[in-house]
N, C-alpha and C positions, 0 to 999 in steps of 0.2 A: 504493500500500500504506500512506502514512500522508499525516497530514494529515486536513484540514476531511472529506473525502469519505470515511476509510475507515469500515470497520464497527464498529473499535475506538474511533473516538470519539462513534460513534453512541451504543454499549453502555456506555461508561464515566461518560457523565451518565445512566444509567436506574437511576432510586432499586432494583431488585431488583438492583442489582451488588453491591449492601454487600452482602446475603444469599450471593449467588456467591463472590463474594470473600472468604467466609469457608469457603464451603466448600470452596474451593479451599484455602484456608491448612491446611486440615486433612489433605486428601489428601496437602499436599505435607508437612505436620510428619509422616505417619504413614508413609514414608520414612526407613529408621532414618539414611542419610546426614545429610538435610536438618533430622529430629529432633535429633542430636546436634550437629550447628553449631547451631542455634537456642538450646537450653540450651546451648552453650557460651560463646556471643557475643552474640546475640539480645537486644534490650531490649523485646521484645514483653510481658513482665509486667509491668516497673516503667512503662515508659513506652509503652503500646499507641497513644494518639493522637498521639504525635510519630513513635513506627514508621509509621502509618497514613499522615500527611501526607509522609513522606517516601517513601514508596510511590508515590503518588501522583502528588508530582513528578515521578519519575524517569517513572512510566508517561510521562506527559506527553509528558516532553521526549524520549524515546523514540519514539511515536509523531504527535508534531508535525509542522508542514510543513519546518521550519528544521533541512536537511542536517546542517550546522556544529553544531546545539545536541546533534544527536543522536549525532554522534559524539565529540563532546567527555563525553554522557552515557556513551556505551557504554564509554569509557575510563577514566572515574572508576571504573566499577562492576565491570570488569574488575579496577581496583587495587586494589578494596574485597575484591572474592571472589579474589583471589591472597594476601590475610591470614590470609583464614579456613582453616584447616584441624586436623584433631588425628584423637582417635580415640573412637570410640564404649563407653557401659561395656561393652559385651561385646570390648573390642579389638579392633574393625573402623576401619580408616582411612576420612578422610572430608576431600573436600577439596572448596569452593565452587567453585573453575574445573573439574572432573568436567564433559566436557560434556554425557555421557549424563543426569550428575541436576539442570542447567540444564534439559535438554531436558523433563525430567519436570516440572520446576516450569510451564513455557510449556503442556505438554499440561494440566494442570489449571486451567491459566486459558482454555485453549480449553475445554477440554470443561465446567468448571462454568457457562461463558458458552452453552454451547449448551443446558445441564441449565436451565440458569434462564429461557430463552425459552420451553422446552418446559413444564415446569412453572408458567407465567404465562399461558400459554393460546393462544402464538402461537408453534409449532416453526418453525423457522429451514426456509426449502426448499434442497434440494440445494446449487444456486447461490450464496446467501449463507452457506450453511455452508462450501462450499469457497473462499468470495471471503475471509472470516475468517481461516481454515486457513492460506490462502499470507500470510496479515498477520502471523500469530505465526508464521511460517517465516520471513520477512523480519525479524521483531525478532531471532531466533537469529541469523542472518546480518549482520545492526548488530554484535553481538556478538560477531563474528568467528567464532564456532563451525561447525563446517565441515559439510557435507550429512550425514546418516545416523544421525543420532541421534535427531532427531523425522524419523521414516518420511515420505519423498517424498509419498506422496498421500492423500486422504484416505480411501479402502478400506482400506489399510493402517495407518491408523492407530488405530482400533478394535481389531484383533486386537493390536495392542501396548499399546493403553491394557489392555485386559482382561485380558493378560500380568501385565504390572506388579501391577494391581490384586489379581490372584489368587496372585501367587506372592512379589513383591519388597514390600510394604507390611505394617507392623506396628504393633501396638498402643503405640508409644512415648511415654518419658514429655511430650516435648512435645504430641502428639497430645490425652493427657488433661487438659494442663492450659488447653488451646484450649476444650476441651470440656467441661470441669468445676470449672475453676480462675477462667479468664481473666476469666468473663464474671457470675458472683459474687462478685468482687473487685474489680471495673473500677475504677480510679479516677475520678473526676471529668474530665473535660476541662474549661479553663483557664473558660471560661463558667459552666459548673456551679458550681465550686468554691466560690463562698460560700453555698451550699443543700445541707446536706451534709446534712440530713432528708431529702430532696424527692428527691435522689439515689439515697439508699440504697434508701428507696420504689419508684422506677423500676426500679432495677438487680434488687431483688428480686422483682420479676412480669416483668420484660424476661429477665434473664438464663438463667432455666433453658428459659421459650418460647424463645430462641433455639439454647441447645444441642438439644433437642429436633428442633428446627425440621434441624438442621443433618443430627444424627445419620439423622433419617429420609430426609434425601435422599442421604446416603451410599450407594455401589454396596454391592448386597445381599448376594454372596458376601465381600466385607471386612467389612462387618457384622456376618456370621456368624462370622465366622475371626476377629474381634478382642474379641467376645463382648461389643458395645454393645448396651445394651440400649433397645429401644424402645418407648417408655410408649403406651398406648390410645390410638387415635384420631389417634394423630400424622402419618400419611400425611396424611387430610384440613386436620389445623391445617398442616402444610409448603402446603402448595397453598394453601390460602388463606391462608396470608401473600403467597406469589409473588404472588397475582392481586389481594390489599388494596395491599402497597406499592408495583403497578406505576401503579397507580391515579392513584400522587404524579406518574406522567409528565406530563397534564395539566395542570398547576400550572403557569403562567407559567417562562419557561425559567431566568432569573437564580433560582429558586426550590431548583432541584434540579440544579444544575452542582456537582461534585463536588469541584472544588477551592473553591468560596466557602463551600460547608458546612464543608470541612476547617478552612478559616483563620476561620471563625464562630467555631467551635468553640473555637479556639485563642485566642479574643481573650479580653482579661483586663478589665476594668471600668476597673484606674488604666490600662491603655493611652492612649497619645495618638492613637490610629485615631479619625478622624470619627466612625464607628460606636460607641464606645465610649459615650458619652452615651444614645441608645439599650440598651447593654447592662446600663448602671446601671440604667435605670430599669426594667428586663425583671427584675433581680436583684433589684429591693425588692419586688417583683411577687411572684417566687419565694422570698425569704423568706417574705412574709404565706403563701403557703399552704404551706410547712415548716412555722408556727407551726402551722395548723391542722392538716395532717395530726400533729402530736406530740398532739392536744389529741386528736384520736378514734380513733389507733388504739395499740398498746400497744408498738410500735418502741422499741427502747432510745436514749436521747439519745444523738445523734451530737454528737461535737464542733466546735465552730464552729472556723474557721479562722483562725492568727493572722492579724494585721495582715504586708501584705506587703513593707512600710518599716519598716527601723530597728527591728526585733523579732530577739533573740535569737533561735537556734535550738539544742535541744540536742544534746550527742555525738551519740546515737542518732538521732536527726532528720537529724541533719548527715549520720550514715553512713547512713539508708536512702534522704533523697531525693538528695543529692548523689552522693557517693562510688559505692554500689551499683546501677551501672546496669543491671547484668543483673538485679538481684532474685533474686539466690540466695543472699543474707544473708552476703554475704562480699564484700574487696575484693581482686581481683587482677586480672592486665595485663589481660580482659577487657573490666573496666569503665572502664579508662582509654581502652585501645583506642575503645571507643566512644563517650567524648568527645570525643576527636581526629575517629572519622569523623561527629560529628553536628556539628564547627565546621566543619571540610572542605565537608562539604555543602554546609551554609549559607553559604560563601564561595567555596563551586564553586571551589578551588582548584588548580592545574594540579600536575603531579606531583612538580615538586621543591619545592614551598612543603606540598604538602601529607604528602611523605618527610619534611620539615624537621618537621613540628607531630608527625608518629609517632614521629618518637626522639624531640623534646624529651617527650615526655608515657610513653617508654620509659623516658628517664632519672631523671623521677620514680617511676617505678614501682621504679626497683631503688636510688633510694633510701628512698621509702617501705618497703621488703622488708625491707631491711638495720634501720631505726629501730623497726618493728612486729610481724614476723612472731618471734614469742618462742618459737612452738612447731615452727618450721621445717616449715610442711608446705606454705610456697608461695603462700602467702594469709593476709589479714589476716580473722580475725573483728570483728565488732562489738563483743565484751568486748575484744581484745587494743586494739581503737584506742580505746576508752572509756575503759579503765585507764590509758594513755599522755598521753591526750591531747595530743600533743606540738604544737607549733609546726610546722606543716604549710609553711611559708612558707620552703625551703631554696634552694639555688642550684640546683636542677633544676625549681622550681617556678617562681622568677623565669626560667628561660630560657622555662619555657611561653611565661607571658604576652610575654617579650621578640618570641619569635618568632610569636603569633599577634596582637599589635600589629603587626610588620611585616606579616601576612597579610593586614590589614585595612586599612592604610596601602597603599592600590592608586595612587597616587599618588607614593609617595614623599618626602612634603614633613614629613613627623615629626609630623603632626597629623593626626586624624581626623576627617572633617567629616562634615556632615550625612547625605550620601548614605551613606555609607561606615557609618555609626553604623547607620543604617538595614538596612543591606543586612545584619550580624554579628546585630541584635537585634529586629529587624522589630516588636517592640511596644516598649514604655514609649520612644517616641522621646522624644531630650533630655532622659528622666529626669534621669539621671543626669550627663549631660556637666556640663562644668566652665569657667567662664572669661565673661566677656561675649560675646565672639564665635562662641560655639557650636561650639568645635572640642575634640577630645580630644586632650592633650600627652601623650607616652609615661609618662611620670613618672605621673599622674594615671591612666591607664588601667592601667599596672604594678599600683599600689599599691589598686587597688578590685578587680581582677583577685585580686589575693593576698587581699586583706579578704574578699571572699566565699568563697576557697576555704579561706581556713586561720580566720578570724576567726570564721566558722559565723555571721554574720547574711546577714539576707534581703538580697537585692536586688531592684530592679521591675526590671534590665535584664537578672541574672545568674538568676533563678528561672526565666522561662518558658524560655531557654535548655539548663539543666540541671538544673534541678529538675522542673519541670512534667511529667507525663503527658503 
């Protein structure tokens, strides 16, 4: 069921997954459960290509050959979806370990993955549909989630997907903004980012083809009932996209593996990756034709991007790339919350280092509450911490960094070395470390730790970490 041989990793390098895989994100935000966690916790707006790549991993390691990784995945994600919880605006409870609406999120990655074979011109037969089926039965079951929530066979699972779709799914505000927000606003990923012409160009002819694209492979009784509307001709343009970008299968295999585009994507120009050299010269490339595209078409100037060394940033800057990571223009435990689980990740830490890093970053939160929130309603605005702008650097803020330096110190020798530095920032290696012998003293990672978060300048090590899309 996993591993080199299953169907799941067959599917998961075939350039038409991106397509599926969004259509699935749709089905499942249009769940008013999985909708209202999303906009409650979700960093799917501010930061979508660091959601994407962390996605990704986890599929990974999930359906990998390595027993060990995979249960050590299912355990993280488990403590991840035991945080999540609250209530929807209409006051319905909602809680991420639900295993019935786990179950629902697995059923749309099965069935988008079978909608996307179909619509590319090559429907899955019986046999590898149900050899699929028991593979995402088996990831439920990693997951400890116990038999009857995704229907035993696969006859029976049709008349529950078509349940669901007809009676429990709604036109939610996450659903819209997948649809009509996300992908008009996309930010750059960390490659793009110094072609912010040439971007916005793309994102403006790509973005609405793809919600289109999306909308019209949406089941057509949800459709109806959530009152999407679909523009001309769009059945035909969905199809022929499935059957243009399966096309890219073809393409030598290191071309179109899913995790090398992810972490493409993710690379920055001052990175120290080999690749990086390469990437510079791909970005003066894509400058020359931002110049030209500003010279002939009538696009409003986009603004170039600071320098990403030793360049102020302002309040407002600070609070929407930093601080706000949901992207719902406010900062409360949320956004901290999910800086805590995106160092976790990245340090794959076991449960009591990684309880340790949620209260340290709990603690700043009710101290930040007590210093900012002036109007008492629970959350900082962007005016309230513009007007303050206080010295962010308190004793809840040095225990972060105390205790996500011990996180990272996997060793225990009070230095951070090479590997170690690697593993927490995976680009700008050795930017930033300190000393001849290439190791980080706590003192020296404390104090760049708090500079970045209370000082509001750039970092090359702390930006693609926290700032970056």
């Amino acid at each position: 069921m996993f591993g080199a041989g299953s169907r799941f990793q067959e599917f998961v390098n075939d350039p038409r997954w991106a397509l599926a895989i969004v259509r699935a994100t749709v089905l499942e935000a249009a769940h008013p459960q999985v909708g209202a966690a999303l906009i409650d916790n979700s960093t799917f707006v501010a930061h979508p290509w660091r959601r994407l790549r962390n996605t990704l991993r986890s599929l990974q390691r999930m359906f990998g050959d390595d027993e060990q990784v995979r249960l050590r995945e299912a355990a993280r994600l488990n403590r991840l979806h035991a945080r999540l919880g609250g209530t929807d605006p209409r006051g319905r409870p909602y809680s991420a370990m639900d295993p019935a609406i786990r179950a629902w999120v697995v059923a749309t990655l099965f069935e988008s993955t079978v909608t996307m074979c179909r619509l590319g011109g090559q429907p899955l037969e019986q046999h590898g549909m149900e050899r699929l089926y028991a593979e995402f039965q088996a990831y439920l079951a990693a997951m400890g989630d116990e038999a009857g929530h995704l229907p035993p066979t696969l006859s029976e699972f049709w008349p529950y997907y078509d349940h669901v779709v007809a009676q429990e799914l709604e036109n939610t505000e996450a659903m819209r903004i997948i649809l009509y927000k996300l992908f008009d606003h996309l930010p750059a990923p960390a490659l793009l980012g110094g072609v912010p012409t040439l971007w916005a160009t793309g994102r403006a002819v790509a973005g609405p083809l793809i919600g289109a694209i999306t909308v019209a492979s949406l089941p057509e009784p949800f459709r109806r009932r959530a009152g999407l509307p679909e523009m001309p001709g769009a059945q035909t343009l969905m199809q022929g996209a499935y059957l243009a970008v399966g096309l890219a299968r073809f393409l030598p295999d290191g071309w179109v593996r899913a995790d090398a585009v992810a972490d493409l994507l993710a690379l920055s120009p001052d990175s120290d990756d080999p690749r990086a050299r390469a990437v510079t010269a791909l970005h003066d490339r894509m400058r020359r034709a931002g110049a030209l595209i500003r010279l002939i078409t009538p696009l409003p100037p986009q603004p170039e991007p600071a320098s990403r060394t030793g360049a102020e940033r302002g309040a407002e800057e600070f609070f929407r790339e930093v601080l706000d990571q949901t992207g719902d223009g406010y900062l409360d435990w949320p956004d901290l919350a999910a800086m805590a689980r995106e160092l976790s990740t990245r340090l794959d830490l076991e449960e009591p280092e990684e309880t340790r890093l949620y209260d340290a970053y709990a603690d700043w939160w009710r101290e930040l509450q007590r210093a900012l929130d002036t109007d008492g309603d629970g959350r900082v605005s962007a005016r309230e911490y513009a007007t303050a702008v206080p010295s962010l650097a308190g004793p809840a803020l040095i225990k972060v960094a105390e205790v996500l330096f011990d996180a990272t110190d996997k060793d225990g020798d009070q230095h951070i070395d090479a590997d170690e530095y690697r593993t927490l920032f995976q680009t700008a290696f050795h930017r930033d470390t300190v000393g001849t012998d290439r190791t980080y003293t706590r003192g020296a990672f404390v104090r760049d730790f708090l500079a970045f978060m209370s000082g509001r300048r750039r970092s090359t090590a702390y930006d693609p970490l926290l700032a970056q899309a």
